[in-house]
C-alpha positions, 0 to 999 in steps of 0.5 A: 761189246754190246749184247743184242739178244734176237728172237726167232717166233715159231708156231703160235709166237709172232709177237713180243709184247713190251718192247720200249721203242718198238718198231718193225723194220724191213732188211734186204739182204742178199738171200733175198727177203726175211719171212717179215719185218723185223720187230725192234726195241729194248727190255730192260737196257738190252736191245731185242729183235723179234723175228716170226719165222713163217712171217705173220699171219703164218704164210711160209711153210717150214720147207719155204721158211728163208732161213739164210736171209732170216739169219743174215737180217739179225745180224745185219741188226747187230745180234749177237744171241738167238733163242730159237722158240717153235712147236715140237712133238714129243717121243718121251712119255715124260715130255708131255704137251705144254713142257718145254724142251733145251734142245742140245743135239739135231738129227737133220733129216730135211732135204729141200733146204739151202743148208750153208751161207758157203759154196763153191768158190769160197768153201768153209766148214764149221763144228757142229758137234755142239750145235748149241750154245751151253752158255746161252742156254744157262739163261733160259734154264734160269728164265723158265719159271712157271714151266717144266723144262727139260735139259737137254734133248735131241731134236728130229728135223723133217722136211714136212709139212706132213706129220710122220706116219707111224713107222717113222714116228717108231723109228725115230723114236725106238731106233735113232733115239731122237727126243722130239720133232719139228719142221724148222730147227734146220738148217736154221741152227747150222746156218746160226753157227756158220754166222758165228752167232749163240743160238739155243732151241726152246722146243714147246711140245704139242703132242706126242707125235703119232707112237703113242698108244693112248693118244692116236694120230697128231691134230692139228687142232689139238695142237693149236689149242696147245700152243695158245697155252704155250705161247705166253709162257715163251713169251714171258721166258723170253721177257726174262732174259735181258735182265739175266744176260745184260747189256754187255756181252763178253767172248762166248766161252763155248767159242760160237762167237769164234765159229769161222776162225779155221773154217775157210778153206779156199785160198783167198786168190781163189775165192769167188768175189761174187760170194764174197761180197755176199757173205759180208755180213755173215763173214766179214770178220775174217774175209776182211 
C-alpha cells in the first residue's frame, strides 16, 4: 500500500513549502465544503496533502472548523496518516511557550460540534482509549530536531473562541489533570479514528493559559508572536517525515488502519442507505 502522509495546519501554518508538483485541489464531499483547497504534492517520494484547518486567511473559527468534511477530503485523496499541527496552551511549568508537545491522550470538553461520521441508521462505535497512533508518533519524535519536544501529554478541548477564565484554567489543571489546551484537536481526532486513518497531535505551546502566576492573562499578541517562531520549526518537523515513514506503507501495528472492524453495529437490512452512501469513503471498506 502506498503511504500518503496529510497534514492538518493549525494557528500560524497554512503553508508547506517544498512540495514537488504542488497544487491546490477542490474535493466536495457529502459533509459539504473543507475549510480550503487542498494543497497536493510530493517530498521525497511519498505523496503529501496539506490541509489549513481554518482555511487561509484563517476565516473559520475553531467552533465552524468542518471537521467531517476536512477528514473525508483527505481520504478522498488516499491518505493513510495524518499529523495534526495547532497552538495550545500550557499547564505544566516545564511546557514552556515554543516547546512542542506528542499529545496521547484528550479530555473532550467541546459541545457545538458533529462528533461522528455515524448515526441513527447505520450505528457504529469505535475505541478511543488510545486516541492516537504510537507508531506515527515514533516518526515525529525522531523528526524534531532543533525543538523541545515532550512525550506525551493530555490535551483539554474547549469549545472556544474565548480563552478560559481563571477558575477553568485551575480546574483543568489542578483538578482533571490536563497538560495542555486547545480549541480544535476535537472531534477532529475522534473523527480521524472512525475514518480508520493514523493520527498524531503536535501541540505548539503558545502560553500558559491564564493559572500561571508570573505570566497574567493569555494575549493574543503574545501568542501570535509565539506562533511566528513555531510555525518554521513545524514545518521543518513536517519536512522530515517523508524520508522517515517511505513510500510504503504496512498494516498499522497500533490497528488505526483496522478501527470499523467490529464497530458497526446495525444489522446490514437495517442500515439507512441514505448514510450509507455517505460514508462510502470513510467506510467503504467494510460497508461493502
Amino acid at each position: 500500500m502506498d503511504r500518503v502522509i496529510g497534514v492538518i495546519g493549525g494557528s500560524g501554518v497554512y503553508e508547506i513549502d517544498g512540495l514537488e508538483g504542488a497544487a491546490w485541489t477542490t474535493i466536495d464531499t457529502p459533509f459539504g465544503a473543507p475549510s480550503d483547497q487542498l494543497l497536493v504534492g510530493y517530498l521525497d517520494g511519498v505523496k503529501m496533502v496539506f490541509l489549513p484547518r481554518h482555511g487561509r486567511g484563517h476565516v473559520h473559527t475553531p467552533s465552524t472548523v468542518p471537521y467531517r468534511a476536512n477528514i473525508d477530503a483527505l481520504k478522498q485523496l488516499g491518505v493513510t496518516d495524518v499529523i495534526s499541527v495547532s497552538a495550545c496552551g500550557s499547564f505544566r511549568h516545564e511546557m514552556a511557550p515554543g516547546d512542542f508537545v506528542l499529545v496521547d491522550q484528550f479530555i473532550d470538553r467541546t459541545f457545538a460540534r458533529q462528533k461522528s461520521f455515524f448515526g441513527p441508521g447505520l450505528v457504529a462505535h469505535v475505541s478511543l482509549a488510545h486516541p492516537t497512533c504510537t507508531h506515527l508518533g515514533t516518526a515525529i519524535t525522531k523528526a524534531a530536531t532543533g525543538v523541545t519536544l515532550h512525550q506525551g501529554g493530555t490535551y483539554l478541548a474547549m469549545e472556544g473562541p474565548q480563552f478560559s477564565t481563571l477558575a477553568e484554567s485551575k480546574m483543568y489543571r489542578d483538578v482533571w489533570g490536563a497538560d495542555v489546551i486547545g480549541m480544535t484537536n476535537m472531534p477532529e481526532a475522534k473523527l480521524a479514528r472512525e475514518a480508520e486513518l493514523c493520527y498524531a497531535s503536535v501541540a505548539m505551546v503558545t502560553d500558559f493559559d491564564s493559572w500561571h502566576p508570573d505570566h497574567g492573562e493569555v494575549d493574543i499578541s503574545t501568542i501570535i508572536k509565539t506562533l511566528t517562531g513555531n510555525s518554521g520549526k513545524a514545518k521543518d518537523l513536517v519536512a522530515a517525515l517523508p524520508s522517515l515513514l517511505g513510500p510504503d506503507r504496512a498494516p498499522c501495528p497500533c490497528g488505526c488502519d483496522r478501527a470499523l472492524e467490529f464497530a458497526i453495529m446495525t444489522a446490514p437490512e437495517k442500515r439507512d442507505p441514505k448514510l450509507a452512501a455517505k460514508l462510502k469513503t470513510i467506510a467503504g471498506r467494510v460497508l461493502s
